[in-house]
PAGUKE-737333 format. One line per 3 residues: number of its first residue (from 1); their letters; for each residue x, y negated, z negated of N, C-alpha, C. Coordinates in nm, 2 decimals. Layout:
// PAGUKE-737333
NUM	a	X/Y/Z/X/Y/Z/X/Y/Z ~ ...
//
This chain:
// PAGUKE-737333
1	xxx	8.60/-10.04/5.48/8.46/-10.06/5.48/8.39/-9.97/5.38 ~ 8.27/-10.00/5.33/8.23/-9.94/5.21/8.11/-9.82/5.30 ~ 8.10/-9.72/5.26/8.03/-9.61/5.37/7.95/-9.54/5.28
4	xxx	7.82/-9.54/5.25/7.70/-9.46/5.22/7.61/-9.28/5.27 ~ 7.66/-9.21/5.23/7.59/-9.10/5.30/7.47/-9.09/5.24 ~ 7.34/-9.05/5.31/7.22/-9.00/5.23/7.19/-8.86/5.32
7	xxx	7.18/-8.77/5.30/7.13/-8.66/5.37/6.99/-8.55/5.31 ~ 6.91/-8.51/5.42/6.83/-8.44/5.39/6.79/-8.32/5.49 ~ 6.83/-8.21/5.42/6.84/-8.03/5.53/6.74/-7.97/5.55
10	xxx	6.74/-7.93/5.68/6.63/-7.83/5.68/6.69/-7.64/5.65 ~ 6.82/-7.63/5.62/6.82/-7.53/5.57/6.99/-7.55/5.45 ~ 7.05/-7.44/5.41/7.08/-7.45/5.28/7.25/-7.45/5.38
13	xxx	7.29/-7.38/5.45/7.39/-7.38/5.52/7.45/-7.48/5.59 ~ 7.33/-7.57/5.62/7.36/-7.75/5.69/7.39/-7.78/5.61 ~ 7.33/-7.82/5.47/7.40/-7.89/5.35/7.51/-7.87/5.32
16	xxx	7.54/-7.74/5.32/7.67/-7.64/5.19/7.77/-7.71/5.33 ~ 7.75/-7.68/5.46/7.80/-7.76/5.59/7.89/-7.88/5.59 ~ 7.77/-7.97/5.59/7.81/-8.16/5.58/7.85/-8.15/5.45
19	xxx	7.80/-8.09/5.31/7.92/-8.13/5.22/8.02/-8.13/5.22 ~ 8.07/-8.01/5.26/8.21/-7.99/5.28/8.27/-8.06/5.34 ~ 8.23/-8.11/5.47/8.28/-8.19/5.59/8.28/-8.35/5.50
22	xxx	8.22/-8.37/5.46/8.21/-8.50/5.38/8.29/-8.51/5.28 ~ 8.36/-8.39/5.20/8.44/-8.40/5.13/8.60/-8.37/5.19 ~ 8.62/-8.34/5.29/8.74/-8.32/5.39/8.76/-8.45/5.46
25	xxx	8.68/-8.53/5.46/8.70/-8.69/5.49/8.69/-8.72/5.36 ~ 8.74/-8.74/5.24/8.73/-8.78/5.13/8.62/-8.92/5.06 ~ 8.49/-8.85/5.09/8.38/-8.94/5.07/8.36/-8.85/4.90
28	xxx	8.32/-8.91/4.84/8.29/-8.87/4.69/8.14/-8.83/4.66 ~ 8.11/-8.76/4.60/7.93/-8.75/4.57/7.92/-8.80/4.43 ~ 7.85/-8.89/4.47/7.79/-9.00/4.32/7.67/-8.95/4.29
31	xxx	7.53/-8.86/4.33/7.45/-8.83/4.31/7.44/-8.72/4.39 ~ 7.31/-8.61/4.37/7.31/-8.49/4.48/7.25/-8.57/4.63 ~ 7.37/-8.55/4.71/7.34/-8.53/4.84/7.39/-8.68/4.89
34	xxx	7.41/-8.72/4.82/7.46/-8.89/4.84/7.63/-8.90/4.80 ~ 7.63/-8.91/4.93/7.83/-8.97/4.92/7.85/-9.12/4.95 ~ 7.95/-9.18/4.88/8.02/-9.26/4.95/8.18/-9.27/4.96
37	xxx	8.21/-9.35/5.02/8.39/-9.38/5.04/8.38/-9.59/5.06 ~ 8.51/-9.65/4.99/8.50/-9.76/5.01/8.62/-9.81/5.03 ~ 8.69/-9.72/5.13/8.84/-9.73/5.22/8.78/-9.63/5.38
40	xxx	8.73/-9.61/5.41/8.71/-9.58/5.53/8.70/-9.66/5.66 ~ 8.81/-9.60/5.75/8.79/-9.69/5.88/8.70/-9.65/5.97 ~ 8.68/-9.71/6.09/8.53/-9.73/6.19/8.60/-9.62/6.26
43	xxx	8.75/-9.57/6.34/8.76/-9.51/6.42/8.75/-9.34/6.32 ~ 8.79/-9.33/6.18/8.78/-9.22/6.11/8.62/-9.19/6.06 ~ 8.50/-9.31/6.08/8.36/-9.30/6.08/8.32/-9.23/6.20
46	xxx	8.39/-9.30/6.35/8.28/-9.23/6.41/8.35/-9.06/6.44 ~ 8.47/-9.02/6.45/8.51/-8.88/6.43/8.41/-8.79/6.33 ~ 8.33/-8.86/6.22/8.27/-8.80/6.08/8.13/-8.77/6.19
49	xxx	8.11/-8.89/6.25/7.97/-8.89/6.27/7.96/-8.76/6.40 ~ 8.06/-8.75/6.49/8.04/-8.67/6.60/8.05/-8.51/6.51 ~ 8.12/-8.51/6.44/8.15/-8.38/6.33/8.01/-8.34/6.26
52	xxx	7.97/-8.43/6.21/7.81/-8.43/6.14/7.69/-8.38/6.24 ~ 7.76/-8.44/6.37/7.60/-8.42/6.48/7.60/-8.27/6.51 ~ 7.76/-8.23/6.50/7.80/-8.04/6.56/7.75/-7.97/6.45
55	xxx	7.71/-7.99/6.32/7.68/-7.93/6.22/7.53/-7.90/6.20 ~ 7.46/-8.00/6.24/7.30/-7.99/6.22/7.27/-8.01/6.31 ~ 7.09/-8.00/6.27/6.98/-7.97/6.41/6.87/-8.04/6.45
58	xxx	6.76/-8.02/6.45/6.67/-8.09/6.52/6.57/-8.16/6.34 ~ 6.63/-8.08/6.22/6.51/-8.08/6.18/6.59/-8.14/6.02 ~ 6.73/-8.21/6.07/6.77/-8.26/5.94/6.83/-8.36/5.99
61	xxx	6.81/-8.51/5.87/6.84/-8.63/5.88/6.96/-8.67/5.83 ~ 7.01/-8.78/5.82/7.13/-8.81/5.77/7.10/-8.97/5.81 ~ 7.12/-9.03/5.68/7.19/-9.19/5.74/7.31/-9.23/5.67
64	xxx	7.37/-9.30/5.76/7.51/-9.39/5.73/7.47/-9.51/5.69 ~ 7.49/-9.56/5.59/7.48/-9.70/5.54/7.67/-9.79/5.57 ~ 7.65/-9.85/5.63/7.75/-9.92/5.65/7.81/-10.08/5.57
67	xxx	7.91/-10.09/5.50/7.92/-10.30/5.54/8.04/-10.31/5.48 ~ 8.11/-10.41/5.55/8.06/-10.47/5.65/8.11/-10.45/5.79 ~ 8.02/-10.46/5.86/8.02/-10.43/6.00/8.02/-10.53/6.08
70	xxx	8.11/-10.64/6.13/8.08/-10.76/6.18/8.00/-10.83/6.09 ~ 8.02/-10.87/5.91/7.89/-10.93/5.82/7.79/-10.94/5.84 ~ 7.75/-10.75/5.90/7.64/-10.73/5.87/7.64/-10.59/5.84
73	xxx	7.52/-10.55/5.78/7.55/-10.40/5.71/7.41/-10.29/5.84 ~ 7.49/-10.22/5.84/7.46/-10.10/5.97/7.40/-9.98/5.91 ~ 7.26/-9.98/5.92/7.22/-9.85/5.87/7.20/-9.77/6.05
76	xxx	7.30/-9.64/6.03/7.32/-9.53/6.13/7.20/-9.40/6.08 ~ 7.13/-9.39/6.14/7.02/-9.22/6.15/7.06/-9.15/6.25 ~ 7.06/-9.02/6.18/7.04/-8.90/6.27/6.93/-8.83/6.25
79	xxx	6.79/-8.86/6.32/6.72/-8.78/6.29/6.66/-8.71/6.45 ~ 6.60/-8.60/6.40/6.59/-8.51/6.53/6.68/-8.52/6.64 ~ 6.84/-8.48/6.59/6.93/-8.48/6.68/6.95/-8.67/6.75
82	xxx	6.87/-8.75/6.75/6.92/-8.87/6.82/6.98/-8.96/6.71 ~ 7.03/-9.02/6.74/7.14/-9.18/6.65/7.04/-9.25/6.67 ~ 7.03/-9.36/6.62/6.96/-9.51/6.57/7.08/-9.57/6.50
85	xxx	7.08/-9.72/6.52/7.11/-9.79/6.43/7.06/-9.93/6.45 ~ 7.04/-9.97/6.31/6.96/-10.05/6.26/7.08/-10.16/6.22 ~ 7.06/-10.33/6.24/7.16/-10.41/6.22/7.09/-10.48/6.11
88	xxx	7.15/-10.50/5.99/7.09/-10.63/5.91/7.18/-10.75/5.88 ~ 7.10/-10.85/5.91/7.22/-10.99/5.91/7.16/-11.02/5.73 ~ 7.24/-11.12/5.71/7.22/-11.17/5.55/7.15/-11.29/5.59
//
C-alpha cells in the first residue's frame, strides 16, 4: 500500500523524534517533513501509528494518507492527541 506522512511540531524534539521513527520503518522523505513508503503493510502501519501517538502531544499533527485501503484512500489525523479518519470513495 502506498503510505503518505505529512507532519507539523509543536516543538523541535517531536520532529527530530517521528523522523527518526519514520525512517526506522523505512519511509523516505521526498520533501521537508513529508514521507512516504509504497511497500508498506496495514499490520506494520498501525505499529507506526501507535509509535507516532507515544512520541507527540497535544499540540502536533500528523496525517497518514493512505491507498488503497479497500479502493478507497484513508486519510488518518492525529491532532490534539485524538485519531480521525476520513474515507474517500472514487
Amino acid at each position: 500500500m502506498f503510505v503518505m506522512i505529512v507532519g507539523e511540531y509543536s516543538q523541535d524534539d517531536h520532529k527530530t523524534a517521528v523522523r527518526e521513527l519514520l525512517k526506522q520503518y523505512g519511509l523516505k522523505e521526498v520533501i521537508s517533513d513529508v514521507f512516504e513508503s509504497v511497500s508498506m503493510k496495514e499490520n506494520t502501519l498501525a505499529r507506526l501509528k501507535r509509535d507516532v501517538d507515544r512520541v507527540t502531544d497535544y499540540y502536533d499533527t500528523i496525517r497518514f494518507y493512505q491507498y488503497p485501503l479497500d479502493d478507497t484512500l484513508a486519510v488518518t489525523s492525529l491532532t490534539k492527541k485524538k485519531w480521525r479518519r476520513i474515507l474517500v470513495k472514487a
